[in-house]
C-alpha positions as CSV (number, residue, x, y, z in Angstrom):
1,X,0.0,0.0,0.0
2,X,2.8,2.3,0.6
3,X,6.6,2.0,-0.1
4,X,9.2,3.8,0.8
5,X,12.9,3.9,-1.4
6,X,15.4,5.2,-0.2
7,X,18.7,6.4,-2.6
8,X,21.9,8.4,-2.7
9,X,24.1,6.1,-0.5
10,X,27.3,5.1,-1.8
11,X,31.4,5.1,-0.4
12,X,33.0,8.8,0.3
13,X,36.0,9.8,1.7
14,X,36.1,11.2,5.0
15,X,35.4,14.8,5.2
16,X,32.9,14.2,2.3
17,X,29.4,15.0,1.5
18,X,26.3,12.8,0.5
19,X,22.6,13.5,-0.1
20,X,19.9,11.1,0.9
21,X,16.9,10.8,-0.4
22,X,13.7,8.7,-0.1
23,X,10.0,9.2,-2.3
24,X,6.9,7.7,-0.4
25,X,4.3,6.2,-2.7
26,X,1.1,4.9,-2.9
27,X,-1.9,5.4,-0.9
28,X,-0.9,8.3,0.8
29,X,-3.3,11.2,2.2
30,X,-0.6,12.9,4.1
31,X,2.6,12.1,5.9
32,X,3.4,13.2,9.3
33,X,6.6,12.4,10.6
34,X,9.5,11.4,7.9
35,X,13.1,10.6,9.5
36,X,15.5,9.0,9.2
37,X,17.6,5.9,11.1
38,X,20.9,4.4,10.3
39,X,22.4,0.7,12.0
40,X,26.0,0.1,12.1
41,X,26.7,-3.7,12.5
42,X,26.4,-5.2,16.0
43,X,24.9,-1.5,17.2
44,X,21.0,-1.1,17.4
45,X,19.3,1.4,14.8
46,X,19.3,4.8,15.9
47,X,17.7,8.1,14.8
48,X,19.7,10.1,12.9
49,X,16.9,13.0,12.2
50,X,13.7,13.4,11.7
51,X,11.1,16.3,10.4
52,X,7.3,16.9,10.6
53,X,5.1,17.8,8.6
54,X,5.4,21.7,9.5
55,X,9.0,21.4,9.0
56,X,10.2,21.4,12.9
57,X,13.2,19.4,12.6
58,X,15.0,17.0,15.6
59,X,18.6,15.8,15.1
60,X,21.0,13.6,16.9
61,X,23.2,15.0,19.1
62,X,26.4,13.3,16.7
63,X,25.2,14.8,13.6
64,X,23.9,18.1,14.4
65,X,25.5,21.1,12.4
66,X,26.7,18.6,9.7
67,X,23.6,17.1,8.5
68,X,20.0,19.2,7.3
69,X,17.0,17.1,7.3
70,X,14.6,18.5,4.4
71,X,10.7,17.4,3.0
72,X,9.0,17.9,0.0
73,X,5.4,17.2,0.6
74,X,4.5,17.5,-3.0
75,X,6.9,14.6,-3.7
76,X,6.3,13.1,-0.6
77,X,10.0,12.8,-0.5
78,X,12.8,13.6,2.4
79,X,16.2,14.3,1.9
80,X,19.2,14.2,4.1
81,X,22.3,16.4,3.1
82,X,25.2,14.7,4.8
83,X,27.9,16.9,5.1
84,X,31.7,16.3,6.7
85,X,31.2,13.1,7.1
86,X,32.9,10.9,9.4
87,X,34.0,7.2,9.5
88,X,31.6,7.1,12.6
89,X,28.8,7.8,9.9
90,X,29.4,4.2,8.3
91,X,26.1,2.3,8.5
92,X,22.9,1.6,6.4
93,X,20.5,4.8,6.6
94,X,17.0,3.4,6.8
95,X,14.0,6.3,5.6
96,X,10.7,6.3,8.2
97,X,7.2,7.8,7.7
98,X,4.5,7.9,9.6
99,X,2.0,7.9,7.2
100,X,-1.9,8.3,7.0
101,X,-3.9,6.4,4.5
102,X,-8.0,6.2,3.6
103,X,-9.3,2.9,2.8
104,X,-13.1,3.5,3.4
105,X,-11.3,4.7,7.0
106,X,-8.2,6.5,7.8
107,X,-5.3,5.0,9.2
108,X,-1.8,5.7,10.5
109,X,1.0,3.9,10.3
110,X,4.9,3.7,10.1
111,X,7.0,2.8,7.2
112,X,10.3,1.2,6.4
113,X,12.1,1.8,4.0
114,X,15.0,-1.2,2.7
115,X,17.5,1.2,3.7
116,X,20.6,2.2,1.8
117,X,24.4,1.9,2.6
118,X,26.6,4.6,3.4
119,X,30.4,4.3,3.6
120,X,32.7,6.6,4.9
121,X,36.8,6.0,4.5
122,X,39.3,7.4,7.0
């Protein structure tokens, strides 16, 4: 019903830059909450950032001043520009939305997206 897909990932030097991005699509009526999460192996997924729908924004503490969390609500789409990168940054960045639907009702629910891989070299 809805699918997220993430893009944009790819290997960078440290001290690099990388822009994120992920479309929503499908059933949507409007999207609340987009963010987004990255794991690093053996560590638990984290939130990286996140945005609402008015554009109030929420970023880890890690990442804050080097990365801008950004929406496009006509393309249902969030970006993240990743900027001075770190090797710390290495993981796979996951895209969330907390969408609302109508099927004869409305619903709300979150959705994963299959995540993409960012590399970052020392």
């Amino acid at each position: 019903q809805v699918q997220l897909v993430e893009s944009g990932g790819g290997l960078v030097q440290a001290g690099g830059s990388l822009r994120l991005s992920c479309a929503a699509s499908g059933r949507i009526f409007s999207i609340n909450t987009m963010g987004w999460y990255r794991q690093a192996p053996g560590k638990q997924r984290e939130l990286v950032a996140d945005i609402t729908n008015s554009g109030s924004t929420n970023y880890a503490d890690s990442v804050k001043g080097r990365f801008t969390i950004t929406r496009d609500n006509a393309k249902n789409t969030v970006y993240l520009q990743m900027n001075s990168l770190k090797p710390e940054d290495t993981a796979v960045y996951y895209c969330n939305a907390e969408v609302v639907t109508f099927v004869m009702i409305s619903r709300t629910s979150g959705y994963w997206g299959q995540g993409t891989q960012v590399t970052v070299s020392s």
